[in-house]
C-alpha positions in Angstrom: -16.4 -51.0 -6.1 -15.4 -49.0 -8.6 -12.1 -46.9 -8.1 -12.2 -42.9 -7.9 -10.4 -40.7 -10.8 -7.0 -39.5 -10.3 -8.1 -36.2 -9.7 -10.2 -36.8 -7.3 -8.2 -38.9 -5.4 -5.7 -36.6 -5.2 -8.6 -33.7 -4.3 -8.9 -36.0 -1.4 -5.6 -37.1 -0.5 -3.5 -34.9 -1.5 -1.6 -34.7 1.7 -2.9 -37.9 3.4 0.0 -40.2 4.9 1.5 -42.8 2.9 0.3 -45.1 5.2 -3.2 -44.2 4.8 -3.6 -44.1 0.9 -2.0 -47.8 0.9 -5.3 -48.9 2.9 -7.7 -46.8 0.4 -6.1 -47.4 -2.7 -4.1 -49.1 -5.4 -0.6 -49.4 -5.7 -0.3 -47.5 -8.9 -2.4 -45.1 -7.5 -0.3 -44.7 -4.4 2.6 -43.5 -6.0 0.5 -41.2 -8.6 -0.7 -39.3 -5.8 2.5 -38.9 -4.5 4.1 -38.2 -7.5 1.3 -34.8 -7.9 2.1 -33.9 -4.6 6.0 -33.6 -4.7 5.4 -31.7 -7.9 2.8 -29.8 -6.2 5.1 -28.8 -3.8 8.1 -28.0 -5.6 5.9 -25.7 -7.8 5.0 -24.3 -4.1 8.8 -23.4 -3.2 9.0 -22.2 -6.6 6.5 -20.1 -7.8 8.1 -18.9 -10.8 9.6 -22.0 -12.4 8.2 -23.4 -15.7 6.5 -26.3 -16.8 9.4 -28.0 -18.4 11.2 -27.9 -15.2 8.5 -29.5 -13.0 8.3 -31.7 -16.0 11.8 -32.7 -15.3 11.7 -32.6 -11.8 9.0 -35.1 -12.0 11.0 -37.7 -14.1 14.2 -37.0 -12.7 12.5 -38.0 -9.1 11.2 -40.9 -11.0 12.2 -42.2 -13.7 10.4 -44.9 -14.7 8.0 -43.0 -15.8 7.3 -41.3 -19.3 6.8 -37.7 -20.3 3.6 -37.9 -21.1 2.8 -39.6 -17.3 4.7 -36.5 -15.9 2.7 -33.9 -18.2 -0.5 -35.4 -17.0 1.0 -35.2 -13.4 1.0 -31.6 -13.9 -2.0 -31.0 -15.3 -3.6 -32.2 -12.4 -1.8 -30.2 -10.0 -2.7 -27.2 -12.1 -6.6 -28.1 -11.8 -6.2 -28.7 -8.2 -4.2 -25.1 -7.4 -7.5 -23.6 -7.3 -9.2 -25.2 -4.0 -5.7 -25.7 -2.4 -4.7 -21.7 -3.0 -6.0 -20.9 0.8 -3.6 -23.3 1.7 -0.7 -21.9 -0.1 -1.6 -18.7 1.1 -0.9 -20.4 4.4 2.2 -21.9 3.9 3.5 -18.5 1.9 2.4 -16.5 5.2 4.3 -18.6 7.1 7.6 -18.8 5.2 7.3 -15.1 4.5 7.2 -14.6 8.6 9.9 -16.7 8.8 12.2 -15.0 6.1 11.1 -11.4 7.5 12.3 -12.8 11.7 15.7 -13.9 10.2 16.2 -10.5 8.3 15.2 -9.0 11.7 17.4 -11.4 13.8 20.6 -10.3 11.2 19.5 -6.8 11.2 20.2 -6.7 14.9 23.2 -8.6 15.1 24.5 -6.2 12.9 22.9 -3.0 14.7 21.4 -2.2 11.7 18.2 0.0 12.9 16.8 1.0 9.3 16.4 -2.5 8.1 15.1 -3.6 12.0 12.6 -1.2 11.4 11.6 -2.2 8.1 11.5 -5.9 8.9 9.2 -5.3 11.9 7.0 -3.1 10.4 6.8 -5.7 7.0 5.6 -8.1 9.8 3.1 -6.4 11.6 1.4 -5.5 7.8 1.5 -9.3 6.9 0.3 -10.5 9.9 -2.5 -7.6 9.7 -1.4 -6.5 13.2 -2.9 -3.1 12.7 -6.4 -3.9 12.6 -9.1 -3.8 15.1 -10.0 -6.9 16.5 -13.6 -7.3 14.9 -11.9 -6.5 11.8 -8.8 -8.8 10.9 -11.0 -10.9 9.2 -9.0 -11.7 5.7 -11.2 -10.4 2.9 -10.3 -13.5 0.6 -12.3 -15.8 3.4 -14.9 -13.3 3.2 -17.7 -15.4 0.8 -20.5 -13.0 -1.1 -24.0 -14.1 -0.5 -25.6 -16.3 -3.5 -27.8 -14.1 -4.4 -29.9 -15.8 -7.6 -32.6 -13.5 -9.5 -36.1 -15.3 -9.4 -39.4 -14.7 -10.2 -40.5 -17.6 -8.2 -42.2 -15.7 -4.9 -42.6 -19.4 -2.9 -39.0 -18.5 -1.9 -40.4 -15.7 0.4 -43.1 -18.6 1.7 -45.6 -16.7 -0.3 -48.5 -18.2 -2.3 -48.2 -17.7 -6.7 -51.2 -15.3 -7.9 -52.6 -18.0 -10.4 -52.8 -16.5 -13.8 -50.2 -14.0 -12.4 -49.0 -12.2 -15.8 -52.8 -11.9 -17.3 -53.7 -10.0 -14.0 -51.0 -8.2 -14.4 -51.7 -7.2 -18.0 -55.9 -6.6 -17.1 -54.5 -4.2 -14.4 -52.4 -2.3 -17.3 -54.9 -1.9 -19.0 -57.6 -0.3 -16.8 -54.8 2.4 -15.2 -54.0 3.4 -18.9 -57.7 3.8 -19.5 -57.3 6.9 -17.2 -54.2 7.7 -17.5 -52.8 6.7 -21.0 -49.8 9.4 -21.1 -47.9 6.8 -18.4 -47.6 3.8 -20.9 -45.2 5.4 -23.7 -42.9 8.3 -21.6 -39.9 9.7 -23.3 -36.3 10.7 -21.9 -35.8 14.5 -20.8 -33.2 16.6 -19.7 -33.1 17.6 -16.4 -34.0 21.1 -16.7 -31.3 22.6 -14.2 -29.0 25.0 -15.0 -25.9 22.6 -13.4 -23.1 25.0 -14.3 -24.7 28.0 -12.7 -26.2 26.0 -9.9 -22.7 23.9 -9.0 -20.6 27.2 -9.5 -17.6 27.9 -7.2 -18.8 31.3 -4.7 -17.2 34.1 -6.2 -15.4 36.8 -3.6 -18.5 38.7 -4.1 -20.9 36.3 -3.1 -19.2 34.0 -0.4 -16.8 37.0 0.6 -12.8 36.1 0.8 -13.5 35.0 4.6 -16.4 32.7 3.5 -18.7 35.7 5.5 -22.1 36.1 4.0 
């Protein structure tokens, strides 16, 4: 059987036990997965460092490897960020909530009221407290309808019109017979006097207590 890409693999597996990826796959395999996933995660805790440094984090964590096989390693955890980003939003939810409760939990220890206040209220907005029930749905989960542009009318269980586009060109034809002036019909201005018509009321008109 022939053995899955790396990427896919670690699509996969990403976070599947070490126990479990030693029954599905290779050794070298094994420790590649694990290898993306400790860099994945240490790009997770810190969202702001740069490639060279998960580069090196990668080697220094093992270093039997060579630059290139650490380079690749992150290439791959850049391709996966994508379909794993609802999960980081997840995990920075959750460390966020637990940054803002210890703020809290020194705020009060120190009676500081302001910064209490401020923490709970930082809390409540993360945690989308303030919405209605039927409406804390998280607009990132919310997925747009895929809605594809067809002139194929079997999609609405309708029959095709054989020879659809020459009846449609016969039936042209006989309404311009009558009516030829609706084939060819230029662009006009709107005849409206806007500015006159979409005037503020004057004192005069409206009166200063809006009285007619």
């Amino acid at each position: 059987m022939a053995l899955p890409a790396t990427i896919d693999a670690c699509r996969a597996d990403l976070f599947t036990p070490r126990q479990e990826l030693e029954e599905r796959y290779t050794e070298v395999m094994v420790k590649r997965i694990i290898r993306v996933r400790e860099a994945y995660n240490y790009l997770l805790s810190n969202p702001t460092v740069k490639d060279k440094q998960i580069v090196d984090h990668i080697m220094l964590a093992h270093p039997e490897i060579h630059k290139s096989s650490a380079y690749s390693d992150l290439q791959i955890v850049k391709t996966l960020l994508p379909s794993i980003s609802q999960q980081s939003r997840d995990f920075h939810r959750w460390r966020y909530n637990e940054m803002i409760m210890e703020t809290y939990e020194m705020a009060k220890r120190h009676k500081d009221m302001k910064t209490m206040e401020r923490a709970a209220t930082s809390y409540a907005k993360n945690n989308r407290v303030y919405l209605e029930d039927e409406m804390t749905m998280p607009f990132e989960l919310i997925v747009p309808q895929p809605f594809i542009p067809t002139m194929d009318v079997t999609v609405l269980g309708l029959k095709p019109m054989p020879n659809a586009y020459e009846a449609i060109d016969k039936l042209t034809k006989e309404m311009c017979r009558d009516l030829p002036d609706i084939v060819d019909v230029e662009a006009e201005e709107a005849d409206l006097e806007e500015k006159k018509l979409f005037a503020p009321l004057s004192s005069e008109e409206g009166g200063e207590d809006g009285e007619d």
